[in-house]
KEKESE-549268 format. One record per residue (C-alpha): x, y, z; residue number from 1. Coordinates in pm, 1 decimal, decimal comma. Layout:
N
@px:X&py:Y&pz:Z&num:NUM
...
END
This chain:
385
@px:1314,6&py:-2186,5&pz:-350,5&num:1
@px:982,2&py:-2232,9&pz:-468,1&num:2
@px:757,0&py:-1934,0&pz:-672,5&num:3
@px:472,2&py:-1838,6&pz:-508,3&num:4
@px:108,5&py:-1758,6&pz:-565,9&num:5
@px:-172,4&py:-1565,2&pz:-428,4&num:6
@px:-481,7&py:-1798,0&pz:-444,5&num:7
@px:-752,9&py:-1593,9&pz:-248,1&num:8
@px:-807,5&py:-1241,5&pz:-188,6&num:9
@px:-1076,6&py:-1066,8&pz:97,3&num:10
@px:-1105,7&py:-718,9&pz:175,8&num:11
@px:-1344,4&py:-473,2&pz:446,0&num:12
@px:-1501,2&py:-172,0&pz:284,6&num:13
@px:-1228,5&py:113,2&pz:409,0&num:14
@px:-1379,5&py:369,9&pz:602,7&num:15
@px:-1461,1&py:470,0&pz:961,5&num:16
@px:-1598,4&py:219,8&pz:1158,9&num:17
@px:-1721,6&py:273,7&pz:1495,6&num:18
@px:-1812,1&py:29,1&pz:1696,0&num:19
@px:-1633,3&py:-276,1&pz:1501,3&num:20
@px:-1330,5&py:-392,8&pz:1663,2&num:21
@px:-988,2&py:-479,3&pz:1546,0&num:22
@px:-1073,8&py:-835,4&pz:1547,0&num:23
@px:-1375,8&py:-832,9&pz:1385,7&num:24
@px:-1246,4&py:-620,5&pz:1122,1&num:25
@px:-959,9&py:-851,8&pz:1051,2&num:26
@px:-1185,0&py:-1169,9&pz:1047,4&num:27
@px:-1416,1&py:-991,3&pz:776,9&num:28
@px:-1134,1&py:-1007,1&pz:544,3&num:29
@px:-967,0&py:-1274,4&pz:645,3&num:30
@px:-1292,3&py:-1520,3&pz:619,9&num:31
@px:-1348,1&py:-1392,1&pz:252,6&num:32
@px:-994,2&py:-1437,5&pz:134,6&num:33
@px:-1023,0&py:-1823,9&pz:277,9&num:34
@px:-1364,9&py:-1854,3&pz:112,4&num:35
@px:-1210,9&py:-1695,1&pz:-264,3&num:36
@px:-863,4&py:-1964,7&pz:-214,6&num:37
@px:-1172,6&py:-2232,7&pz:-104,8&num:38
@px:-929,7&py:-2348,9&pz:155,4&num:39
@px:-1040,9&py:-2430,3&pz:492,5&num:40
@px:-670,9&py:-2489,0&pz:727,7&num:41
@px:-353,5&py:-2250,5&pz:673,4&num:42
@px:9,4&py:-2336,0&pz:788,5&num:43
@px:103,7&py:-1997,7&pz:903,5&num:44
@px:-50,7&py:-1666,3&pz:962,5&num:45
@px:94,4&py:-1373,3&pz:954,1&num:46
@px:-77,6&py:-1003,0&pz:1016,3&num:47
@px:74,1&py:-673,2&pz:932,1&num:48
@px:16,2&py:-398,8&pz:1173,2&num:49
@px:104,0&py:-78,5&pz:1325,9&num:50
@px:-32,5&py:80,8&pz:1574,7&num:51
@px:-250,6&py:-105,7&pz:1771,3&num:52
@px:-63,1&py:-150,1&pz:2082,9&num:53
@px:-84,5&py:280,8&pz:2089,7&num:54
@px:-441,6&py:337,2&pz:1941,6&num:55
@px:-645,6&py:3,2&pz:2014,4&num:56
@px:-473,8&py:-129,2&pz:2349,5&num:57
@px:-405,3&py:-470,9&pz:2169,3&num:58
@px:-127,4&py:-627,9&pz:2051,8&num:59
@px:-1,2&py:-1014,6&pz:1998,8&num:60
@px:-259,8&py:-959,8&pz:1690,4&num:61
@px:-162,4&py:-1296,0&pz:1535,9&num:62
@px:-256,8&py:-1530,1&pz:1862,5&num:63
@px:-602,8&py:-1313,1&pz:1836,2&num:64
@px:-673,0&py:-1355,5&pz:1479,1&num:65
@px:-582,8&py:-1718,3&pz:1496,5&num:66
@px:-785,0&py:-1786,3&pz:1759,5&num:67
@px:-1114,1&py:-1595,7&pz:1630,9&num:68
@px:-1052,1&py:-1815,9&pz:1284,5&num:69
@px:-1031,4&py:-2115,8&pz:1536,6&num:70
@px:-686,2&py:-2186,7&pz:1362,3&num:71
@px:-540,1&py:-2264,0&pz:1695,0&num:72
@px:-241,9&py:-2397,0&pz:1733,6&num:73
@px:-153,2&py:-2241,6&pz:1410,2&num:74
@px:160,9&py:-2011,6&pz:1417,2&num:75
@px:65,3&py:-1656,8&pz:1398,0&num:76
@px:269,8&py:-1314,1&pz:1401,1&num:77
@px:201,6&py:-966,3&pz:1371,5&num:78
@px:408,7&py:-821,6&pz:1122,1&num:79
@px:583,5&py:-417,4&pz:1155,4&num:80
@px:720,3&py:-171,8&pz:937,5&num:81
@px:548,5&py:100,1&pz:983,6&num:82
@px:317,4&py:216,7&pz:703,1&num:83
@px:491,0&py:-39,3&pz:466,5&num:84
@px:352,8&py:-307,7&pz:770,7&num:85
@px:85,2&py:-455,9&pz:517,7&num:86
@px:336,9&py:-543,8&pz:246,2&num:87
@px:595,6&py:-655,6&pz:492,4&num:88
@px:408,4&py:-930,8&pz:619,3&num:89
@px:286,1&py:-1017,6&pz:228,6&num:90
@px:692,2&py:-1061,9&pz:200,3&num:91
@px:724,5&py:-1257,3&pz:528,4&num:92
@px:460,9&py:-1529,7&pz:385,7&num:93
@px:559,2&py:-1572,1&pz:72,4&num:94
@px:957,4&py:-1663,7&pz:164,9&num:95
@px:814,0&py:-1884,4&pz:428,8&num:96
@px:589,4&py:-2058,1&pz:139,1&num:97
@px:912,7&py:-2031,8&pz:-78,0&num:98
@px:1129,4&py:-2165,7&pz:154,5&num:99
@px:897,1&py:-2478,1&pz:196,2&num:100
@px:867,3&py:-2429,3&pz:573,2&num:101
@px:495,2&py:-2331,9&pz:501,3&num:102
@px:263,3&py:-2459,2&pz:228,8&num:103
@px:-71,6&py:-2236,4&pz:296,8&num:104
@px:-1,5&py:-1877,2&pz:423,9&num:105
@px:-267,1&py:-1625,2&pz:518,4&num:106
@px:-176,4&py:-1310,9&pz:558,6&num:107
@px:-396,4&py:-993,6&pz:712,4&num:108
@px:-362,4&py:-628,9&pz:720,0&num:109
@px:-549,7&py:-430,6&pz:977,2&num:110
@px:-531,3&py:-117,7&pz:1132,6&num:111
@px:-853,8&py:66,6&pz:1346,3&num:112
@px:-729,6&py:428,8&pz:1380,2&num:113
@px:-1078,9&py:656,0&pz:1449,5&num:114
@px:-1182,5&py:572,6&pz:1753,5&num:115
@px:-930,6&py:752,9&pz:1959,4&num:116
@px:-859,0&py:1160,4&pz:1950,6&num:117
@px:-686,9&py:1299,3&pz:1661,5&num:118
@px:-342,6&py:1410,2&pz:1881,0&num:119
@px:-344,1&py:1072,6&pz:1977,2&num:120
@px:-326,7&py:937,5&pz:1637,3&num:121
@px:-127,3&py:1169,2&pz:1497,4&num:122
@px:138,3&py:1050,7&pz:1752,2&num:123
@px:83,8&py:721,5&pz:1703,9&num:124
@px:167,1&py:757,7&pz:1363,6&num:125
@px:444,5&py:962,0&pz:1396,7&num:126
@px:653,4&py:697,7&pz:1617,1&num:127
@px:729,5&py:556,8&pz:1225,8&num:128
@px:950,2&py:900,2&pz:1207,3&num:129
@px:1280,7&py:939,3&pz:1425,5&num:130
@px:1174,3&py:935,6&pz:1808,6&num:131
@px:1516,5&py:1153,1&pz:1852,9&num:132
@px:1552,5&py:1368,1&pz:1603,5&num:133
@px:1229,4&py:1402,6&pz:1439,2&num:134
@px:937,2&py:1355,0&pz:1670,7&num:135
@px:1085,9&py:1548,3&pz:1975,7&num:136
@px:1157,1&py:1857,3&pz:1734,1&num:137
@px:746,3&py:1854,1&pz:1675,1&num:138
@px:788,3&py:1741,8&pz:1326,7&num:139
@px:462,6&py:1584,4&pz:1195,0&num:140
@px:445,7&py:1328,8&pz:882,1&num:141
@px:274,7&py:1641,6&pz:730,5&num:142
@px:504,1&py:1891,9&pz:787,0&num:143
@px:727,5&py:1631,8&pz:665,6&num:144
@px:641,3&py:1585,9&pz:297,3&num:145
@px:506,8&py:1953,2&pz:307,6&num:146
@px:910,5&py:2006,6&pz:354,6&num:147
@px:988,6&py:1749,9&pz:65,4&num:148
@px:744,5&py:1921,1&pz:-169,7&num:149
@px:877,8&py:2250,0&pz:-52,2&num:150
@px:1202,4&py:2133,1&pz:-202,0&num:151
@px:1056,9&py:1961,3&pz:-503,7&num:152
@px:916,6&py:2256,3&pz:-599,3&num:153
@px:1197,6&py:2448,6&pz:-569,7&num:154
@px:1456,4&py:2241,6&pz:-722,0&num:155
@px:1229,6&py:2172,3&pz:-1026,8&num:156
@px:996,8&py:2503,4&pz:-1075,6&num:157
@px:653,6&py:2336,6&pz:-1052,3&num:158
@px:341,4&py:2506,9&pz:-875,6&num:159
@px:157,5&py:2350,9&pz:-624,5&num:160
@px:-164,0&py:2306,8&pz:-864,2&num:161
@px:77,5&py:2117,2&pz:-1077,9&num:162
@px:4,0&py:1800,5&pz:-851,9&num:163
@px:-377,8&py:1841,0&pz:-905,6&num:164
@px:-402,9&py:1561,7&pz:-1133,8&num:165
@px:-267,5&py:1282,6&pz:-887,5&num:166
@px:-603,0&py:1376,5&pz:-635,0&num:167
@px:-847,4&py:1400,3&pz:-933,9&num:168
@px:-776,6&py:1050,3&pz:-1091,9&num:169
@px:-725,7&py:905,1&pz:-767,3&num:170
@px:-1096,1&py:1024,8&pz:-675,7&num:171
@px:-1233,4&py:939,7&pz:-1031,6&num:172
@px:-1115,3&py:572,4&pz:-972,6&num:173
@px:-1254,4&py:537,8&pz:-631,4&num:174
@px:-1594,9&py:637,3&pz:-781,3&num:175
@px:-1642,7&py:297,3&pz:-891,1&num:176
@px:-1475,3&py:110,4&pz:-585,8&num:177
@px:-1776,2&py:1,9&pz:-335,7&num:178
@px:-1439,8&py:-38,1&pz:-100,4&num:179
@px:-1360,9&py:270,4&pz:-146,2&num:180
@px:-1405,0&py:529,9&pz:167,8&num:181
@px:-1463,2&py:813,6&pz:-51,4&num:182
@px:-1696,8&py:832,1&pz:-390,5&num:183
@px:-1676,5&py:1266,9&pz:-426,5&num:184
@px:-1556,2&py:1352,9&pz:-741,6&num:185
@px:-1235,4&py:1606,0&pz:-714,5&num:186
@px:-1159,9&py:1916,0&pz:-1000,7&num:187
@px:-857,6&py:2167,6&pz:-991,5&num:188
@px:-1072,4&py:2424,3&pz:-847,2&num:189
@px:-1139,7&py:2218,7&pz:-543,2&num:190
@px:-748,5&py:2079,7&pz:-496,4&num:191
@px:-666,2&py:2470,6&pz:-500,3&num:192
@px:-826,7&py:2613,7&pz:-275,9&num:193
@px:-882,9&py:2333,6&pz:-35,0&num:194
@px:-742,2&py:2394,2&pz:306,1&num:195
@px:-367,8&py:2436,7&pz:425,3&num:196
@px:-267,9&py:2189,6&pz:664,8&num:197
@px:126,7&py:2217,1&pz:645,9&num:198
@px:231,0&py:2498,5&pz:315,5&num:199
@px:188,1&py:2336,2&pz:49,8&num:200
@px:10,9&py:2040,8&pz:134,9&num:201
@px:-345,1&py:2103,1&pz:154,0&num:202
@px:-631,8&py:1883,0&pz:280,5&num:203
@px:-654,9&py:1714,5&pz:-65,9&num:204
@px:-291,1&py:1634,5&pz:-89,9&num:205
@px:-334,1&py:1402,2&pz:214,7&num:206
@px:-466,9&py:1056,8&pz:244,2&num:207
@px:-739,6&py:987,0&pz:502,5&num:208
@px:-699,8&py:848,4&pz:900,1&num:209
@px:-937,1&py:539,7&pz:843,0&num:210
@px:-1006,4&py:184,0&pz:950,0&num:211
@px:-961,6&py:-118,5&pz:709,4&num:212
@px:-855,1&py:-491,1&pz:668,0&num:213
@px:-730,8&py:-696,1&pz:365,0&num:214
@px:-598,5&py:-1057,5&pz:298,7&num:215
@px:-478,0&py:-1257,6&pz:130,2&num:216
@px:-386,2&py:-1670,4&pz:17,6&num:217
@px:-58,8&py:-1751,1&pz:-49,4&num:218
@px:37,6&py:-2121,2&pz:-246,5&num:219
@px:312,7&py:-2283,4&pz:-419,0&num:220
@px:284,1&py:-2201,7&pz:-749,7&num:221
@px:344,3&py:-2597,3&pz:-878,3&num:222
@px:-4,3&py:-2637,7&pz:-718,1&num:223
@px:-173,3&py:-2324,0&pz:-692,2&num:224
@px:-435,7&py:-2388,0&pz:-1023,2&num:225
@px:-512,7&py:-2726,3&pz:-840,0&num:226
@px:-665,0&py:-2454,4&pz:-564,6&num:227
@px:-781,8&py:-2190,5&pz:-737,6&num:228
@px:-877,1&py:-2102,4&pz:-1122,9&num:229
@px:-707,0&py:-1772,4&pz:-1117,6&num:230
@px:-408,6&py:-1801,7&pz:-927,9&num:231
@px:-176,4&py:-1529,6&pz:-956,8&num:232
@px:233,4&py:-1536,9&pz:-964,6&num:233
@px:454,4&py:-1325,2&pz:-736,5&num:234
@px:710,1&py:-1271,7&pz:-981,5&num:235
@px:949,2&py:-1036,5&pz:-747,9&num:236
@px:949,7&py:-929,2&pz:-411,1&num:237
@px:1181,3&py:-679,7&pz:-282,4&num:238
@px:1245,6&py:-442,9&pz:15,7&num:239
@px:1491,2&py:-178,1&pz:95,0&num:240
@px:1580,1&py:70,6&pz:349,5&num:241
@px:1718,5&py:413,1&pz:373,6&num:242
@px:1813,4&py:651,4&pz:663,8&num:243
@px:1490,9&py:684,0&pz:881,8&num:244
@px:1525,7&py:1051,4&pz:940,4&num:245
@px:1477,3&py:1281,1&pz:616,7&num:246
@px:1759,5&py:1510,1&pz:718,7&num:247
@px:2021,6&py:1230,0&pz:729,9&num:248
@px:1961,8&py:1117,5&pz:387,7&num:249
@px:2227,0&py:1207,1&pz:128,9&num:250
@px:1927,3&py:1320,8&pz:-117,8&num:251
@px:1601,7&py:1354,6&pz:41,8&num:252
@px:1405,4&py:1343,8&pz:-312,1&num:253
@px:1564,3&py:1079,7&pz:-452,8&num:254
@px:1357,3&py:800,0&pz:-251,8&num:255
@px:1646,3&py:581,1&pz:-253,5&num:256
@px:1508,8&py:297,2&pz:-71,6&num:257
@px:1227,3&py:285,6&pz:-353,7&num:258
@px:1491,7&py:299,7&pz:-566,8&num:259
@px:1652,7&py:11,7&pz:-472,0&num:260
@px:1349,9&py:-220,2&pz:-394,4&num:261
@px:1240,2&py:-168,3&pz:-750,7&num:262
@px:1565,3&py:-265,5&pz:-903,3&num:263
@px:1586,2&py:-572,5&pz:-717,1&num:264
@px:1236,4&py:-657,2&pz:-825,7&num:265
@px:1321,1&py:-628,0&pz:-1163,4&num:266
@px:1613,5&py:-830,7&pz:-1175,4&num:267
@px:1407,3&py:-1069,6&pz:-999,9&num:268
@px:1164,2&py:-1043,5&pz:-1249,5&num:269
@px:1352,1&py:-999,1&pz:-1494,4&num:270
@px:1180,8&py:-708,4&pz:-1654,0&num:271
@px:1214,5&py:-326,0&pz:-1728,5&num:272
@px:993,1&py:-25,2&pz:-1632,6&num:273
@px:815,0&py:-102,9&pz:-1966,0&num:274
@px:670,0&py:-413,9&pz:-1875,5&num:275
@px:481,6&py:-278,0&pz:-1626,1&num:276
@px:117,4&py:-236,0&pz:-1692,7&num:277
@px:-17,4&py:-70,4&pz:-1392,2&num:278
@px:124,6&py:84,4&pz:-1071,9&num:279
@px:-14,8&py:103,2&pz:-682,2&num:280
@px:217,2&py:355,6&pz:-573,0&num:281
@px:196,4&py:448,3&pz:-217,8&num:282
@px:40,6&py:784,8&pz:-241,7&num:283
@px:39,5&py:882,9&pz:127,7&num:284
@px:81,6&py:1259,7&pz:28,9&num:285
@px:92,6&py:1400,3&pz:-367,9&num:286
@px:440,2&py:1460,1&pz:-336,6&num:287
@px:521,9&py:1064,9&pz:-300,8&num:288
@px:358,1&py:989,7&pz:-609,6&num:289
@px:614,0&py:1169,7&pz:-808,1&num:290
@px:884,0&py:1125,9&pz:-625,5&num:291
@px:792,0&py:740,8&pz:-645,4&num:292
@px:705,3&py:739,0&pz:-1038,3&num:293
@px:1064,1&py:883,0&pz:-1092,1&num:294
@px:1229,1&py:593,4&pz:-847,7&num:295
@px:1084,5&py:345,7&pz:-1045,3&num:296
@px:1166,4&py:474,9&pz:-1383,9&num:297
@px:885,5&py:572,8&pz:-1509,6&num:298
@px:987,7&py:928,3&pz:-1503,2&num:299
@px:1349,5&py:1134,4&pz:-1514,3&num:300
@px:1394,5&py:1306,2&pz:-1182,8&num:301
@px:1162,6&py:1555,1&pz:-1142,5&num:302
@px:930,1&py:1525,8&pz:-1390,6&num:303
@px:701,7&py:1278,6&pz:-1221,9&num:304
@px:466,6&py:1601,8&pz:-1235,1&num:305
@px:462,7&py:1579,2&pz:-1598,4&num:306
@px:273,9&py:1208,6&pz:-1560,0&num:307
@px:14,5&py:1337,6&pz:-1412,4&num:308
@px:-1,2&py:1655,5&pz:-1595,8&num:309
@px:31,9&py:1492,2&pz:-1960,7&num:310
@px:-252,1&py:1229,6&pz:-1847,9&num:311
@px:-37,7&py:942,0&pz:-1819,3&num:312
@px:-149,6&py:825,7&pz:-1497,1&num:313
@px:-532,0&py:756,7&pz:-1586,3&num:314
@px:-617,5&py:413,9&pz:-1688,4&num:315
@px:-580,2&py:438,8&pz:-2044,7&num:316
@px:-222,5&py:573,4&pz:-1979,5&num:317
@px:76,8&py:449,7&pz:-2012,0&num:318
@px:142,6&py:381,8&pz:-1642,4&num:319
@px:-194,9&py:386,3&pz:-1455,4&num:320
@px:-132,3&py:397,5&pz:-1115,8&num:321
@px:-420,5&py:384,0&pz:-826,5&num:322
@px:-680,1&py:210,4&pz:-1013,5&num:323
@px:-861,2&py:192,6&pz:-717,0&num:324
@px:-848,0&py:516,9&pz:-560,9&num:325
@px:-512,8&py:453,6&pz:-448,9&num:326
@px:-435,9&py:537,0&pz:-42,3&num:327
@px:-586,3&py:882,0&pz:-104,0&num:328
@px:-957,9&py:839,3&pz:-219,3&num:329
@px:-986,0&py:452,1&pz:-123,6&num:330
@px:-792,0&py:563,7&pz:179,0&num:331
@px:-499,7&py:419,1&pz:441,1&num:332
@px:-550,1&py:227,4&pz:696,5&num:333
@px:-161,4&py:218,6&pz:734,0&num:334
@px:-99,7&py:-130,8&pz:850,5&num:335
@px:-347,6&py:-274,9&pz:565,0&num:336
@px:-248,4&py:-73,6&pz:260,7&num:337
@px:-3,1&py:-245,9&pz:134,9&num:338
@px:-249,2&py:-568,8&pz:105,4&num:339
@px:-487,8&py:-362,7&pz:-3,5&num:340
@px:-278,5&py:-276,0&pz:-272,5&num:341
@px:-220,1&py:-657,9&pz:-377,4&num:342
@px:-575,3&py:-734,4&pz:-393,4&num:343
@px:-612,9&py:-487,9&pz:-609,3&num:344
@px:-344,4&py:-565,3&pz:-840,0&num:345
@px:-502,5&py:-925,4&pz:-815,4&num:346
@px:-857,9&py:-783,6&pz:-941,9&num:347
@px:-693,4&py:-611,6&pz:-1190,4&num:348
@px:-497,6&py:-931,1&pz:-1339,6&num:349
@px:-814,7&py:-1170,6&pz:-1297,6&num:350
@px:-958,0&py:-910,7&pz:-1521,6&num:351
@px:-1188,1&py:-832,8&pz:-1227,6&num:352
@px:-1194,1&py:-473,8&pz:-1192,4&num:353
@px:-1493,9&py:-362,9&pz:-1333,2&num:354
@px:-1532,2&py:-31,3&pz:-1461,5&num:355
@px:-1111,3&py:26,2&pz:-1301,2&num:356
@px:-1017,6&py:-267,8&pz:-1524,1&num:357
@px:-655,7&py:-175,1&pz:-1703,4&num:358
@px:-720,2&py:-344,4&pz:-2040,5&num:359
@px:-495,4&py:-666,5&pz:-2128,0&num:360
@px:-346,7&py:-602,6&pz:-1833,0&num:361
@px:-50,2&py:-928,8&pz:-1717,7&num:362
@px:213,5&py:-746,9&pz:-1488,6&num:363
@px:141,1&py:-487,6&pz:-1189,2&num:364
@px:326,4&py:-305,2&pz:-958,4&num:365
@px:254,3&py:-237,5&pz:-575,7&num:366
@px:495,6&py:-33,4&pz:-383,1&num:367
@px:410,5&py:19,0&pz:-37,5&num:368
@px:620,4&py:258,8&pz:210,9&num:369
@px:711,9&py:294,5&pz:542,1&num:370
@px:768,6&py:659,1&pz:739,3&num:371
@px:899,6&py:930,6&pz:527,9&num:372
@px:1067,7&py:686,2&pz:286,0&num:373
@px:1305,9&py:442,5&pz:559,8&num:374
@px:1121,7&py:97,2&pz:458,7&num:375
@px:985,8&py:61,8&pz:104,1&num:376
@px:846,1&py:-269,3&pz:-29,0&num:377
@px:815,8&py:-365,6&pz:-383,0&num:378
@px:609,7&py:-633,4&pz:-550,7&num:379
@px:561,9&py:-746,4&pz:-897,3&num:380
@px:247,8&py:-942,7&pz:-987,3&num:381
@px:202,3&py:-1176,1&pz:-1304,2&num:382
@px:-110,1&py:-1340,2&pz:-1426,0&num:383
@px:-52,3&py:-1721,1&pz:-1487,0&num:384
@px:-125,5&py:-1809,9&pz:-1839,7&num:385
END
C-alpha cells in the first residue's frame, strides 16, 4: 500500500445560496482544488453526499460532476454515510490511490439544503436516524442529542451554561474565516437565553441548515512534492460503526464508534492523544463536542465540559479544536463537512490560516460523524518535512 497525500484543496463560501445549483456549487470547489494541486486530468472522482436525491431531485452526482469538469469518461461515484458522507468519500480516494488502482483522486463534498421547506429538510436529514425505530416514533436529530445531553447532564452534574464555551470559540474563530457563514460574535449571556428548540438544546447549541462544497487532491506521497510545494501526508485513516439507533447502544455517551476510529488511527499513526496539535471535531450539537473530546482521549469521561470551561479548546490551548468555526459558526452542509474539515486542517499545516493559525502546528485531527453517532470517520493529517 502506498501513503497518500492531499496536493490541492478548494472550498465555496458556506452559506445559503439561492439560486446556485448543486452542480455549480460543486464545480466552484472542485475547479479551485484542481487549480491549488496545478493538475489538469484525475483518475477517479469521487463525491460525498447526502441528501440530494430527497432535497435537490438529483442524484448519480459523480456522472454530473464529471461531466461539468469535462472529465468524461472518468469514473465517478457519489459517496454516503450520512453526515460523515464528506469524510467517507476522502477515505474511499485515498485507499483507491493507496491501493495503486488510482494515481490522481478528486474528491467533492456538496450538499444544497435551503431551497426546499424546513419539514422537508428536517426529514431529509433525519432518514440518517433509524427509519423503524427512530423516525416513525417522531424523534428528530434534535430531540436526539437534547436526550444525550439530558443524560450527560445528569450522570455528570453540569448545567446547561456549562457548554457555553464550545459556541463562543467556535464563533470567535469563524470571525476571521471569509468561508465562514456566520461572523456574529457569541457571549454567555446570549448562549443562555437563546431560544429552546428541544430542552436543553437551544438555538446556539445547534449547527446551521446551509449550502456548501469542498475538495480536495489526493497523490501518492513518493510523488506528491513533484506536484505540489506543500503536500500534505494522510498519516491514518479510520472508520467505525456503532448501533444506528441511540437506544440500542450499550452506552449511549460513550460514542463508541468514535472511540474506535480514533484508536485505529493512532495505531496507524502511530501516535498518542498528545501528539495531536489541533482537533476538527464534528460539533453538530454542543453535546458532541464533549462527548467526542472524551472518545478521543483528550478528556476522562465526562469532563469534556471542563475543556471548554478551563479554556483549553481556544487556539492557544492545548487541544484547539474548530479553528475555523467548526460545523457550528462556519456551518454544515452535511455531505461537505467532513472535507471541509480537511481543508482546514490542510490550511492549518501549510501554516495558512491566517489570524486561526495554531502555532508550529505538524499533526491535526478531523473527525467527522454520521447520524447520532452510527458512522464516525477519523483522519490524522501530517505536514511533510
Amino acid at each position: 500500500m502506498r501513503d497518500v497525500a492531499i496536493i490541492g484543496i478548494g472550498q465555496a463560501p458556506v452559506g445559503e445560496h439561492w439560486g446556485i445549483g448543486i452542480r455549480e456549487m460543486a464545480l466552484e470547489a472542485a475547479l479551485e482544488a484542481l487549480r491549488d494541486a496545478n493538475v489538469e486530468h484525475i483518475d477517479a472522482l469521487y463525491v460525498g453526499n447526502m441528501v440530494s436525491g430527497e432535497v435537490t431531485g438529483q442524484e448519480h452526482l459523480g456522472a454530473l460532476l464529471a461531466d461539468a469538469l469535462a472529465l468524461n469518461p472518468v469514473e465517478a461515484m457519489k459517496v454516503e454515510a450520512a453526515c460523515a458522507s464528506g469524510a467517507a468519500a476522502v477515505r474511499v480516494g485515498a485507499m483507491a490511490v493507496a491501493s495503486g488502482m488510482v494515481d490522481l483522486a478528486l474528491v467533492v463534498g456538496v450538499e444544497k439544503m435551503t431551497e426546499t421547506l424546513g419539514g422537508d429538510t428536517t426529514s431529509a436529514l433525519a432518514m440518517a436516524a433509524d427509519a423503524e425505530y427512530e423516525v416513525s416514533q417522531g424523534v428528530s436529530f434534535v430531540a436526539l442529542n437534547a436526550l444525550l445531553m439530558q443524560r450527560y447532564m445528569y450522570e455528570y452534574g453540569w448545567q446547561r451554561r456549562d457548554f457555553a464555551n464550545f459556541v463562543i470559540n467556535a464563533h470567535k474563530n469563524a470571525l476571521t474565516n471569509p468561508m465562514a457563514m456566520f461572523h456574529q460574535r457569541v457571549d454567555a449571556d446570549r448562549y443562555a437565553t437563546c431560544a429552546t428548540i428541544s430542552d436543553p438544546v437551544g438555538l446556539l447549541d445547534a449547527s446551521p441548515v446551509c449550502d456548501g462544497a469542498a475538495a480536495v487532491i489526493l497523490a501518492p506521497v513518493q510523488y506528491a512534492r513533484t506536484l505540489s510545494p506543500a503536500p500534505i501526508r494522510i498519516r491514518a485513516s479510520a472508520a467505525a460503526t456503532a448501533p444506528i439507533a441511540v437506544h440500542d447502544r450499550k452506552d449511549p455517551l460513550a460514542l463508541q464508534a468514535a472511540r474506535d476510529s480514533v484508536a485505529k488511527a493512532y495505531r496507524q499513526a502511530g501516535i498518542t492523544p498528545g501528539d495531536i496539535d489541533f482537533f476538527e471535531l464534528h460539533d453538530a450539537f454542543t453535546i458532541m463536542s464533549a462527548l467526542s473530546l472524551e472518545a478521543s482521549g483528550f478528556a476522562e469521561r465526562g469532563q469534556g465540559v471542563r475543556l471548554a470551561l478551563d479554556g483549553d479548546i481556544t487556539l492557544e490551548g492545548r487541544i484547539p479544536v474548530t479553528t475555523m468555526g467548526g460545523l457550528k459558526a462556519r456551518g454544515h452542509p452535511v455531505g461537505a463537512t467532513g472535507i471541509y474539515q480537511i481543508v482546514e486542517a490542510v490550511l492549518q499545516l501549510r501554516g495558512l490560516a491566517g489570524p486561526n493559525q495554531v502555532a508550529g502546528a505538524r499533526l491535526g485531527m478531523t473527525q467527522n460523524i454520521g447520524g447520532s453517532g452510527a458512522t464516525i470517520i477519523t483522519h490524522i493529517l501530517e505536514a511533510m518535512e
